[in-house]
Each structure stands twice: as C-alpha cells, then as structure tokens.
DOBANU-54672 format. One record per residue (C-alpha): residue number from 1; x, y, z. Coordinates in Angstrom, 2 decimals, decimal comma, padded with zeros to 5 digits. Layout:
<nodes>
NODE  NUM  X  Y  Z
...
</nodes>
This chain:
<nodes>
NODE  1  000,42  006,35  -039,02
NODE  2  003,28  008,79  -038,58
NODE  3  005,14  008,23  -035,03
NODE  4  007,19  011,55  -034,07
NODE  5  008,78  013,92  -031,89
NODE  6  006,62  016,29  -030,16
NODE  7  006,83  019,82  -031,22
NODE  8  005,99  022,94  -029,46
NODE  9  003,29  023,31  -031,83
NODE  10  001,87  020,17  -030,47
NODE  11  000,83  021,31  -026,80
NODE  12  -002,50  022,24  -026,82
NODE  13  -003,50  019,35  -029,20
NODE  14  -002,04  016,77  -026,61
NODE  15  -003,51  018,64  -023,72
NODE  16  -006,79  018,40  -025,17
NODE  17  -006,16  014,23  -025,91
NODE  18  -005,32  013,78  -021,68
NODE  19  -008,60  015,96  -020,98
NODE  20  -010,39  013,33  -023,36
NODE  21  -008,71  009,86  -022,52
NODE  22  -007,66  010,62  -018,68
NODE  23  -009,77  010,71  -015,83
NODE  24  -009,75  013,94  -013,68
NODE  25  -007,07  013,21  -011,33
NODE  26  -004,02  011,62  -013,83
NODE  27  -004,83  014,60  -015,91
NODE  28  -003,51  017,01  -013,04
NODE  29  -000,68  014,27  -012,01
NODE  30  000,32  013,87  -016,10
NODE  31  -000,10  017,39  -017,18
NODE  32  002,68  018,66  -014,23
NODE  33  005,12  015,49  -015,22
NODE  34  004,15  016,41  -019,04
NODE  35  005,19  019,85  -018,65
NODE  36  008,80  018,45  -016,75
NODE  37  009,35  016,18  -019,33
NODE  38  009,61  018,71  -022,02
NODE  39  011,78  021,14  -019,89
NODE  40  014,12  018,17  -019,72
NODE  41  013,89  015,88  -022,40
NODE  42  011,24  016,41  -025,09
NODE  43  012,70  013,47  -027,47
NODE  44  010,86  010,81  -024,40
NODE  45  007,58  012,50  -025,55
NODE  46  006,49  010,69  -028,72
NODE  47  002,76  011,58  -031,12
NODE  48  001,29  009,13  -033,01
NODE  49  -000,17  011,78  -035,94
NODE  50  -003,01  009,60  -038,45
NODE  51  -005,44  012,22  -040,72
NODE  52  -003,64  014,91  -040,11
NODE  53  -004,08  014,76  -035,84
NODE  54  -002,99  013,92  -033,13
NODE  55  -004,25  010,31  -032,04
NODE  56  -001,83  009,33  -029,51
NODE  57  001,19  010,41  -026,82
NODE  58  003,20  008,62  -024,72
NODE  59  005,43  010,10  -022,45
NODE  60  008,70  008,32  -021,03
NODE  61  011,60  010,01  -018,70
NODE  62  015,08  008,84  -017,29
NODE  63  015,69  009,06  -014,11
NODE  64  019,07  007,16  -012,42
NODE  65  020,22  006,29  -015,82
NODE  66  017,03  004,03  -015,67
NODE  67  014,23  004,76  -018,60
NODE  68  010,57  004,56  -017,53
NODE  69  007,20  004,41  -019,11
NODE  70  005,32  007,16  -017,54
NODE  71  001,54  007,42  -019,52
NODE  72  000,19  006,74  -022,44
NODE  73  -003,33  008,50  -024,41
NODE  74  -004,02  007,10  -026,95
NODE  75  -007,91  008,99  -028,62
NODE  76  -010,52  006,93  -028,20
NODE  77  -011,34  006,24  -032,08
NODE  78  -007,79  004,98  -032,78
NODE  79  -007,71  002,29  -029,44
NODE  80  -007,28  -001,38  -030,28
NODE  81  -005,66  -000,45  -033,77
NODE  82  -001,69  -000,73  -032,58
NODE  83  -001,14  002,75  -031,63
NODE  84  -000,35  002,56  -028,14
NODE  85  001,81  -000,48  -028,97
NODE  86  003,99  001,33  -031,83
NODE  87  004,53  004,34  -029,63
NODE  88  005,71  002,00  -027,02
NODE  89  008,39  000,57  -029,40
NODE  90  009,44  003,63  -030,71
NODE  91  010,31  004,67  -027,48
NODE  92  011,98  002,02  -026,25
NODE  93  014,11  002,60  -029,10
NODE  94  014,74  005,96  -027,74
NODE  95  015,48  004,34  -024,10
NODE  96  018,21  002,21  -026,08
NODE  97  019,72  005,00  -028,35
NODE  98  020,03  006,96  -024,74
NODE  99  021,96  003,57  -023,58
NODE  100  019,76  003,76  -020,28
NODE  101  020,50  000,45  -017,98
NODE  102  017,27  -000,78  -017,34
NODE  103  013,54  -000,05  -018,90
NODE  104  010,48  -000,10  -016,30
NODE  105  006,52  000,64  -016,85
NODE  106  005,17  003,11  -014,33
NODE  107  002,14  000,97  -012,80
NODE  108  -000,33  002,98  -011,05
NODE  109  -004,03  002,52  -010,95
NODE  110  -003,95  004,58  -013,90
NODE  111  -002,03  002,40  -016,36
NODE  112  -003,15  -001,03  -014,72
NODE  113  -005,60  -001,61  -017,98
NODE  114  -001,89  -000,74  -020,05
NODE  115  -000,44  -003,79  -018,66
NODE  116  -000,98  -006,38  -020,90
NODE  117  000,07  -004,05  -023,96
NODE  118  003,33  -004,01  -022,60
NODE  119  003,31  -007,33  -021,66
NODE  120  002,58  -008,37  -025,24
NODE  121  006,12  -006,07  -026,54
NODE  122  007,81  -007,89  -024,39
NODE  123  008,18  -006,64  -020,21
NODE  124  007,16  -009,33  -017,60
NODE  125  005,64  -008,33  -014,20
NODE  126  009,46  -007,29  -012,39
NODE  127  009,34  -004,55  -015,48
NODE  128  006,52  -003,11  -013,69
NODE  129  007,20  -000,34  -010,72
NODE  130  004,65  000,42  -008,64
NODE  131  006,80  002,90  -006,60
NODE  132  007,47  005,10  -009,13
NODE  133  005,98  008,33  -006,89
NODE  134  010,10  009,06  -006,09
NODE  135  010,75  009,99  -010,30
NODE  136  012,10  013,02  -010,80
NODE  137  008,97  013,42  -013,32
NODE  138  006,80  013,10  -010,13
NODE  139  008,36  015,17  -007,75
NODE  140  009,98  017,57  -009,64
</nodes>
C-alpha cells in the first residue's frame, strides 16, 4: 500500500471511486468541496494507491487554524483491510506538520458508519462536529 499526495493526474480516477462508494447526494456535496480543496490545499487530499490504482481518498481541509476530516472512499474490495485507517493517520500527520490547533471529524449522516474508525486512532465523541455545514470547504 502506497499512501500519497494527490496529483492532477489523479482526478478522474478519484471521481470515479466517490461515484462507486458514495451515495448520490455526498457525491454532489464531496465532489464541489473536492474540487475547493485542491484549489486551496491539495497536500489535505491523500490516495491510498495498491496494484497499481487507486483504492482509497480522504480528503481533510483547515479552516480557523482548525484541521477537519471531511470524507473518506475507500473502493469497496480494499474495505476492512486498514486503508481508511492509514489514510486517516497520514493525514493527521499532515494536520500536525501544518501546526493546526485542534483536529475534528466532519459527522454527517454520511460518515456516521466512519465513526468508530476514528474512534479506534484515537478521537472521542467531542472530536466529532456535527455543524460542520459553516467550513469554508462547504460553503465556499
């Protein structure tokens, strides 16, 4: 498993992962916050690259000197083998090497099942925002 900044190159690739792992409507919300994130910061969007492919994303932003967990795809055939908890380290490293004050998982209806992976790396339940809809990732 090879954990890594995303490149350009990478777009359609991830794009094609949300269409697979996301239902309809976090698709639309995580493709417009995807597409911010890169204008802004691409080193908060992380691959997780295994065969040769893309097999997982996660996406993370700042916003009030405050890093954030915004989604995580991880494909389907790769689930329940670590991914989603490596790329969650790896950027948490990034949150740290950016000195941000605090570290908070987005926790909408769409990462409630993510919970307990990053509850098992470490965040309790005050780590989790619920009213996240304010991010500058969001709203633009």
């Amino acid at each position: 498993m090879n954990l890594r900044s995303i490149k350009l190159s990478d777009t359609r690739k991830i794009t094609e992962l949300f269409e697979e792992v996301l239902s309809e409507e976090c698709y639309e919300q995580t493709i417009e916050a995807f597409g911010r994130q890169l204008s802004w910061d691409s080193d908060l969007v992380l691959v997780a690259e295994a065969d040769e492919k893309i097999v997982g994303v996660i996406i993370g932003t700042i916003d009030n000197n405050k890093g954030y967990y915004y989604r995580i795809a991880v494909s389907p055939s790769y689930q329940r083998q670590g991914v989603g908890k490596q790329l969650a380290n790896a950027l948490k490293q990034r949150f740290e090497e950016k000195k941000v004050t605090k570290i908070y998982v987005t926790a909408d209806e769409h990462n409630e099942p993510l919970l307990p992976l990053f509850e098992s790396i470490g965040f309790v339940a005050s780590d989790f925002i619920r009213s996240f809809q304010k991010l500058s990732i969001v709203t633009g």
